[in-house]
C-alpha positions as CSV (number, residue, x, y, z in Angstrom):
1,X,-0.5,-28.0,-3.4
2,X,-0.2,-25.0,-6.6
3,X,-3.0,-25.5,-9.6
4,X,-1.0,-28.5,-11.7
5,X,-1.2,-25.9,-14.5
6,X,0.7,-23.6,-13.5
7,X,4.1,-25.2,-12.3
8,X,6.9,-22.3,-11.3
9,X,10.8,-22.5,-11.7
10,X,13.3,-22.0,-8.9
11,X,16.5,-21.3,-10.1
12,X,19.1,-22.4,-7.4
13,X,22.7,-21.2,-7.5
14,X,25.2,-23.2,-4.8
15,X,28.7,-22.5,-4.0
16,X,28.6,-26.5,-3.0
17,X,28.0,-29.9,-4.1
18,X,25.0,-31.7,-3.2
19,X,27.3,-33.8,-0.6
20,X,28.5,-30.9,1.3
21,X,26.7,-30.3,4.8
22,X,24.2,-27.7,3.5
23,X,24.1,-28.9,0.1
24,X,23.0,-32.1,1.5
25,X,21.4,-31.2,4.5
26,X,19.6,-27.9,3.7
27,X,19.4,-27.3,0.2
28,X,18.8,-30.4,-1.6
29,X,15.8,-31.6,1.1
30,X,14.3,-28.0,0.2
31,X,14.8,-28.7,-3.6
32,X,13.2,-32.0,-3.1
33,X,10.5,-30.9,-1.0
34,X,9.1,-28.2,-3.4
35,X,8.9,-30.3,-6.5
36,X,6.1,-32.2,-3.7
37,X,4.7,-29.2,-4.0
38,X,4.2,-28.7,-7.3
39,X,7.6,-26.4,-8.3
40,X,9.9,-27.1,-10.5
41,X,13.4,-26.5,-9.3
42,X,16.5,-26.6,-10.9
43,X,20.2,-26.5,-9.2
44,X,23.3,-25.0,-10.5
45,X,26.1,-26.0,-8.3
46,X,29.5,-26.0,-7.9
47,X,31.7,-29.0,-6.8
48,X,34.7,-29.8,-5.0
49,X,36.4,-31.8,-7.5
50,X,34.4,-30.9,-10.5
51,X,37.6,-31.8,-13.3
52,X,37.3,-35.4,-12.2
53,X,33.5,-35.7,-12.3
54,X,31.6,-38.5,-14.3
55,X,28.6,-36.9,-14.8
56,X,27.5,-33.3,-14.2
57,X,23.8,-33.1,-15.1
58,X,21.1,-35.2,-14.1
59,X,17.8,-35.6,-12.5
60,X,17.3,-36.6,-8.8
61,X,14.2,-37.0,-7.0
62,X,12.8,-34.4,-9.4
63,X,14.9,-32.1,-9.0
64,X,17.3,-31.2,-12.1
65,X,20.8,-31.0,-10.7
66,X,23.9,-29.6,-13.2
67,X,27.5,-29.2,-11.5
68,X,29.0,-26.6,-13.8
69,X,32.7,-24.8,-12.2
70,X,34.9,-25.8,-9.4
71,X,33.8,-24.5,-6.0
72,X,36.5,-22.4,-3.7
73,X,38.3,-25.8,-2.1
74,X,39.4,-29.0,-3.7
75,X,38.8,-31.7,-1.8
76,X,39.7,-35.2,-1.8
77,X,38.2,-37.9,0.5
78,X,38.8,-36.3,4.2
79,X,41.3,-33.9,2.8
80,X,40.8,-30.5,1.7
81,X,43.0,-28.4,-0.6
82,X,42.8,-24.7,-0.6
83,X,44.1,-22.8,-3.4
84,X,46.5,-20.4,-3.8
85,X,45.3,-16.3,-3.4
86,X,45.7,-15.8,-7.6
87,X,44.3,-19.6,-7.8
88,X,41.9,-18.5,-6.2
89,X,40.8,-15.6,-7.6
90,X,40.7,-17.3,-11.7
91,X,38.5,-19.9,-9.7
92,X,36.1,-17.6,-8.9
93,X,35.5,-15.6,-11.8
94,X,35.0,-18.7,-13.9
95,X,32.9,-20.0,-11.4
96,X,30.9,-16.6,-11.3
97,X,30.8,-16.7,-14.9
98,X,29.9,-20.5,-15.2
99,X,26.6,-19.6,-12.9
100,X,25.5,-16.5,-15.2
101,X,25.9,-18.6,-18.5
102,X,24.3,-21.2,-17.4
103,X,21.7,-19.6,-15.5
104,X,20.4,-17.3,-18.5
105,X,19.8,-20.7,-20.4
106,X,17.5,-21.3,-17.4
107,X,13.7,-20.1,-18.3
108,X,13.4,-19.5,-14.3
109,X,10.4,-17.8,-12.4
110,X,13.1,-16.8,-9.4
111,X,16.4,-17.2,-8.6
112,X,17.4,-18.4,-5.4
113,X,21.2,-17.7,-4.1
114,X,22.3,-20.5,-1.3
115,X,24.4,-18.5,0.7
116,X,25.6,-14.8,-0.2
117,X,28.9,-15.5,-1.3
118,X,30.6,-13.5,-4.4
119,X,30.3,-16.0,-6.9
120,X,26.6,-17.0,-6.5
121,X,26.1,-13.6,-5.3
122,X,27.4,-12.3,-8.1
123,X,25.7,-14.1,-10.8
124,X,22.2,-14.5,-8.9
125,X,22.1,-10.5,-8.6
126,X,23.5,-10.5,-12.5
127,X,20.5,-13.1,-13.6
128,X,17.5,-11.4,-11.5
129,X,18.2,-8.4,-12.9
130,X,19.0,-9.0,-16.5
131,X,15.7,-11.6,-16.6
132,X,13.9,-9.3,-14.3
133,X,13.2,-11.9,-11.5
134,X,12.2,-11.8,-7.6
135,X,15.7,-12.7,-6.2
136,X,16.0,-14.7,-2.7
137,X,19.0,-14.8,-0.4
138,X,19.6,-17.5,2.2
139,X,21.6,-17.0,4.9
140,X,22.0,-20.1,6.7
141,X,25.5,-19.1,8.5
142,X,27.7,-16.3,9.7
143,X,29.6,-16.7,6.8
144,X,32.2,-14.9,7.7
145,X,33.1,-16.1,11.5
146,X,32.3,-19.7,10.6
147,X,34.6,-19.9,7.2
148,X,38.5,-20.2,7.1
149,X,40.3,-17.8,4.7
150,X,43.7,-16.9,4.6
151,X,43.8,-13.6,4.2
152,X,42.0,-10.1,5.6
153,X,41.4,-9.6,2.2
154,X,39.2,-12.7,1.2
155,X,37.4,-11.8,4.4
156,X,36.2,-8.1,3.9
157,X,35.3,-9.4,1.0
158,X,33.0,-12.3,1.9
159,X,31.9,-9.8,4.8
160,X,30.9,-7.4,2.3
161,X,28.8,-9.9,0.1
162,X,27.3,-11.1,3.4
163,X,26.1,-7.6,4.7
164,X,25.0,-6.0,1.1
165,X,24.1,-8.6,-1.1
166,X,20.7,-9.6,1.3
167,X,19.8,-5.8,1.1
168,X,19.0,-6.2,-3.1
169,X,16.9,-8.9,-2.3
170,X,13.7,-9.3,-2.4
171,X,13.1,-11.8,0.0
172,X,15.5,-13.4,2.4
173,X,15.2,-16.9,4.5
174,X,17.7,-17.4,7.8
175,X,17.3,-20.5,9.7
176,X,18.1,-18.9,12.9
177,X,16.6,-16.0,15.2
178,X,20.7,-14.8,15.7
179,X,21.0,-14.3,12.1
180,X,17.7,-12.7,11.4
181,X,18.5,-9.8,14.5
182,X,22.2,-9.8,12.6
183,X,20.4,-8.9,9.0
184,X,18.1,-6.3,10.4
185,X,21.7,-4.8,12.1
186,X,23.1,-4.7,8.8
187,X,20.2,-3.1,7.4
188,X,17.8,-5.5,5.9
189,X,14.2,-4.7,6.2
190,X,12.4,-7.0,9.1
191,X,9.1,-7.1,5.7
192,X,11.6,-9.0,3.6
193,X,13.1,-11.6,6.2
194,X,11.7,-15.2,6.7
195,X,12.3,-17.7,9.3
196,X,13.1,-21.5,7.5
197,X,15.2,-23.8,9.9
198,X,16.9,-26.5,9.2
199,X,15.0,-29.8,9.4
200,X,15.2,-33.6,8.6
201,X,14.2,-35.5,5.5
202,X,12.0,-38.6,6.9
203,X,12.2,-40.5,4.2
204,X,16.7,-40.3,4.2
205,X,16.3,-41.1,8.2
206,X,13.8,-43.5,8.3
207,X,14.1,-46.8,10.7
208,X,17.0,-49.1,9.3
209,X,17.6,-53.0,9.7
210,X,18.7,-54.0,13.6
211,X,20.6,-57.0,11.8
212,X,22.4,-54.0,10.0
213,X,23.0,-51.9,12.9
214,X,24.3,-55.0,14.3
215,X,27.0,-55.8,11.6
216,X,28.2,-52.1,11.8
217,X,28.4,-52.3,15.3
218,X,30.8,-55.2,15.2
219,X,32.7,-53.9,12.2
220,X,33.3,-50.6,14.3
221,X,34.7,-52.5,17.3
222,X,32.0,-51.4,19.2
223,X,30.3,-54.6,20.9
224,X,29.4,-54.2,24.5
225,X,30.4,-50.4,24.6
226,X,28.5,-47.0,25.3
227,X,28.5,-45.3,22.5
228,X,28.8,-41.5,22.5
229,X,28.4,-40.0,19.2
230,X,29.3,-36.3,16.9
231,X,27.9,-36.3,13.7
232,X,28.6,-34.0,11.0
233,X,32.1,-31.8,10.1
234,X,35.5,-31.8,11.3
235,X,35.8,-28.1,10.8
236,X,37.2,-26.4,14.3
237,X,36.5,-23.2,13.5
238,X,32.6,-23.7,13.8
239,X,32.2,-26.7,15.1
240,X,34.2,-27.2,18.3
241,X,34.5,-31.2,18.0
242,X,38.1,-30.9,20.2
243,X,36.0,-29.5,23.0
244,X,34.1,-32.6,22.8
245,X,37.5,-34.6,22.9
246,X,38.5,-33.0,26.1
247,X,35.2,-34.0,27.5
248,X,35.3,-37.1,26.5
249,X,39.2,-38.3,28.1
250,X,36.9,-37.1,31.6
251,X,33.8,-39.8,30.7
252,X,36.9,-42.2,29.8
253,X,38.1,-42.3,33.1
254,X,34.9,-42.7,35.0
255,X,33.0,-45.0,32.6
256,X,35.5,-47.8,31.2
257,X,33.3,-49.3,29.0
258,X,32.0,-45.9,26.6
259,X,33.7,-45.3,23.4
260,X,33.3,-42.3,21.4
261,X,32.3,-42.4,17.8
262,X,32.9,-39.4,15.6
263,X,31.2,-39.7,12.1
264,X,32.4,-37.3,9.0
265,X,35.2,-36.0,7.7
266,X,36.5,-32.9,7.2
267,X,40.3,-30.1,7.2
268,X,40.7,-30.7,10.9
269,X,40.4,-34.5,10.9
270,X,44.3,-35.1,11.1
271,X,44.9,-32.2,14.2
272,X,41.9,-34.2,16.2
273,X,43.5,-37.7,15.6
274,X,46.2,-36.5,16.9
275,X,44.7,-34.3,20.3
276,X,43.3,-37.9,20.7
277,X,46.6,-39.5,20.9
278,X,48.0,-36.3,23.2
279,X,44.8,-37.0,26.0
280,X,45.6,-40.9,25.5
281,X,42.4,-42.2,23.9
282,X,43.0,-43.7,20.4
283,X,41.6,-46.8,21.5
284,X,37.9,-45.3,23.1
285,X,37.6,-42.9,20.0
286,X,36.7,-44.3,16.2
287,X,36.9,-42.1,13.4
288,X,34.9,-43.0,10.3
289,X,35.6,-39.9,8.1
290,X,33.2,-39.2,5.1
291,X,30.5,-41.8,4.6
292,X,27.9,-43.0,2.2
293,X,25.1,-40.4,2.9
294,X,22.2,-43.0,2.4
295,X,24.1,-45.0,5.9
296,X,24.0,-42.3,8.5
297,X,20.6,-43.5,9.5
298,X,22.4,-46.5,11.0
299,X,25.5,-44.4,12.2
300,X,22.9,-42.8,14.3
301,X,21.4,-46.3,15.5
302,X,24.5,-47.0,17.0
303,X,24.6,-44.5,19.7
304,X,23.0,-44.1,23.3
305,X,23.2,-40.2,23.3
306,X,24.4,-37.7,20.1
307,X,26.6,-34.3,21.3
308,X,26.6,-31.0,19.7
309,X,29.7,-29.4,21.3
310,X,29.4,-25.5,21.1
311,X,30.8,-22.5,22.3
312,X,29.9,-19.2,22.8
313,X,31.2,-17.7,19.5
314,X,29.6,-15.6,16.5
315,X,30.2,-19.0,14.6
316,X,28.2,-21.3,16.8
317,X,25.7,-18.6,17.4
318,X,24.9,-18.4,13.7
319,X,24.7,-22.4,13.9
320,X,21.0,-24.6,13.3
321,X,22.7,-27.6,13.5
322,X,21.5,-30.6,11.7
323,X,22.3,-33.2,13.8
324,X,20.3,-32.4,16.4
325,X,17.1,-32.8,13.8
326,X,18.5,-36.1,12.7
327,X,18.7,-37.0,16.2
328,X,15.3,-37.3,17.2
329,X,14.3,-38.6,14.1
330,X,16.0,-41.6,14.9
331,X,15.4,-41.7,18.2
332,X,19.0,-40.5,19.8
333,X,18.9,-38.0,23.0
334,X,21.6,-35.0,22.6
335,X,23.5,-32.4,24.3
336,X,24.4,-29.5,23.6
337,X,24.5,-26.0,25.0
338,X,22.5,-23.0,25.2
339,X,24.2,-21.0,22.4
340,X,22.0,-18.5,19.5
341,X,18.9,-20.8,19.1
342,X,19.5,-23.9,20.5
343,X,17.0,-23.6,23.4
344,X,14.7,-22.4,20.9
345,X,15.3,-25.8,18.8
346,X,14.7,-27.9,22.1
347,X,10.9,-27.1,22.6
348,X,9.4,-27.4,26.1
349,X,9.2,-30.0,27.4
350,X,13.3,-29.3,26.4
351,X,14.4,-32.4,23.9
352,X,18.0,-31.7,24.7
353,X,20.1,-31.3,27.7
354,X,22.0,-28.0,27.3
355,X,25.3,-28.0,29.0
356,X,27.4,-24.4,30.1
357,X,28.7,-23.3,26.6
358,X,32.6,-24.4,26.4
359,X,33.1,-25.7,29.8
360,X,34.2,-29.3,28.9
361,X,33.5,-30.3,32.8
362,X,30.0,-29.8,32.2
363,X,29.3,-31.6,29.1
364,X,31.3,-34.3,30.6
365,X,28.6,-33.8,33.2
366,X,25.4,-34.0,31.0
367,X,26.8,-37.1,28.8
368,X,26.9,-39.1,32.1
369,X,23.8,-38.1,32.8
370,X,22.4,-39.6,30.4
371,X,24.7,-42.6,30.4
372,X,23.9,-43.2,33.9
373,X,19.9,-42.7,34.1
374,X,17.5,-44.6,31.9
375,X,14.7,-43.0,32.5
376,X,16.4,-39.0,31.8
377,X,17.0,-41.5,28.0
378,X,13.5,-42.2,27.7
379,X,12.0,-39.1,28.5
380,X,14.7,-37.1,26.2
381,X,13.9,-39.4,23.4
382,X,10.1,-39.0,23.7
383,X,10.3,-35.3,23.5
384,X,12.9,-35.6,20.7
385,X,10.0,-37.6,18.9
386,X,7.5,-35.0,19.4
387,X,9.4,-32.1,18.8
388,X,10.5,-33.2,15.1
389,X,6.9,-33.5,13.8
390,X,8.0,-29.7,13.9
391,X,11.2,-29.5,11.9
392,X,10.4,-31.9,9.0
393,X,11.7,-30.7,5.6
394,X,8.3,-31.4,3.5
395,X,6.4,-29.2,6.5
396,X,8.9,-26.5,6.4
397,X,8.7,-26.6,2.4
398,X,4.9,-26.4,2.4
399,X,5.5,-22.8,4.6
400,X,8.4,-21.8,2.2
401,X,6.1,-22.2,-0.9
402,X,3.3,-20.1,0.2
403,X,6.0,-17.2,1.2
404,X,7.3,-17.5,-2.1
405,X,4.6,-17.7,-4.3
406,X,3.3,-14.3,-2.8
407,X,6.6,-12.7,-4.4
408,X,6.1,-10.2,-7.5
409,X,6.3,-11.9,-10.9
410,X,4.8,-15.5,-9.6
């Protein structure tokens, strides 16, 4: 804990609403974590349908939130509007601009850009240099193998903001080894890099009601059953959720009484409802789409083993994906495959079972496994117990907050 006297200001700049994966599962846990700490921390956000929202500044578990432009995408529910190339381009100069306005009204200590794209990139380099703050990057993706654009031009662009905006820097945090050796490539210097992975907020996952669980389970239609489950976005180009699909129609035949639960939402949802109805499994597969965030504690609880389908790609490679964290907080075993860090992740002894990346024979292969053996459950769901005490978001903030506080002007 910092001398109560002396409380700093982090200045956050999103490209994303607070219920967006990293929004909610990366940046607002950090946010939260560091006013335990003794910040103060501030977010300036973007959101995905900002014209329509009821309120746009307010105070959440300390940490002051304001939504002030429209982020790159609309989206509504599960469905996601992209905007024209001129649209745009107007919404991300006033979305730029919004950041910088807003941000010099700030009387911040650091600014902290969530992601190097142009408009937070723009306006976080704009603000540490006009206020003559440290400035922190984080890179928490390969931003541009794991985003959808529609042109070559939007993507040397975002390539560009990705390789040069961590160089002004003055610190950088990646939350996976892949990305760090990627930085260095691109000429970041190994001094200014730091290590944060994702994690899990305890007290957002924290044991829920069995009676609950129960209701759910019978609301779901999924009494009796085996339940496989994905959680997180329906996004194919980084996370491969068809491969899953494909795996699954295998488990179907050999293991009547499974069904497959896929929890989120997300652009892709309508092309996997309707692989599902190609391989002949609408009624083994439930779809939930978006949820209440505060209920994916008991999504969890109603699986026997959780899957992270990945393959071998620049995308997935860039990937610390939260559900595996969330997980073994709650007690579910997962799969997934030996792609960037993954392994890493698992610990020793291993906390996941890593199937061959892409081959859909052998995740089919590793979810009966553990469908089939009781004891493999057990012992995966021990080690996923003890390996979380090391990926807990107020831990990982404690370690954040000392690398930070070292930085000039603090």
């Amino acid at each position: 804990m910092i001398n109560e006297k002396h409380k700093p200001h982090l200045l956050m700049l999103l490209t994303q609403d607070l219920y967006s994966p990293s929004g909610l599962g990366r940046y607002f846990p950090l946010a939260k974590y560091l006013v335990r700490e003794g910040a103060q921390v501030s977010i300036l956000a973007l959101h995905s349908d900002f014209a329509n929202l009821d309120k746009c500044d307010f105070v959440t578990e300390g940490v002051n939130v304001r939504y002030v432009a429209q982020m790159h995408v609309r989206k509504f529910g599960n469905v996601t509007y992209h905007f024209s190339p001129t649209q745009l381009a107007i919404t991300s100069v006033k979305a730029a601009a919004a950041l910088f306005r807003e941000g010099m009204k700030e009387n911040a200590d650091l600014i902290f850009v969530g992601k190097p794209h142009p408009m937070n990139g723009l306006a976080g380099l704009r603000l540490a240099r006009r206020k003559n703050l440290p400035l922190i990057i984080d890179c928490d993706d390969y931003e541009a193998e794991s985003n959808r654009v529609t042109s070559r031009f939007q993507k040397t662009i975002l390539k560009l903001f990705e390789k040069r905006l961590p160089r002004a820097a003055d610190m950088v945090t990646t939350n996976t080894y892949f990305m760090r050796d990627q930085l260095v490539i691109w000429g970041v210097g190994k001094e200014k890099i730091v290590y944060v992975p994702n994690g899990v907020d305890t007290e957002r996952f924290s044991e829920v009601s069995l009676a609950r669980v129960a209701q759910l389970r019978t609301k779901l239609g999924l009494d009796g059953k085996s339940v496989v489950g994905y959680y997180g976005s329906l996004n194919l180009k980084n996370h491969p959720v068809d491969l899953l699909l494909r795996s699954f129609k295998i488990i179907a035949e050999v293991v009547p009484e499974t069904m497959l639960l896929i929890v989120g939402g997300g652009r892709d949802l309508g092309s996997l409802e309707t692989l599902v109805a190609e391989l002949g499994l609408k009624d083994r597969i439930v779809f939930t789409g978006r949820i209440n965030p505060d209920e994916m504690n008991m999504y969890y609880r109603l699986a026997e083993v959780s899957v992270d389908p990945a393959n071998d790609t620049m995308a997935d490679r860039g990937r610390c994906p939260l559900k595996l964290f969330e997980s073994w907080q709650m007690g579910i075993p997962t799969i997934t495959s030996d792609v960037g860090d993954r392994k890493i992740l698992a610990g020793n002894p291993s906390a996941t079972l890593l199937a061959l990346p892409g081959d859909e024979e052998d995740l089919a292969c590793k979810i009966y496994q553990v469908l089939s053996d009781i004891n493999l459950l057990r012992t995966l769901k021990a080690a996923g117990f003890e390996n979380i005490n090391n990926y807990t978001w107020a831990a990982i903030a404690n370690l954040v907050y000392r690398r930070i506080e070292l930085l000039e002007g603090w």
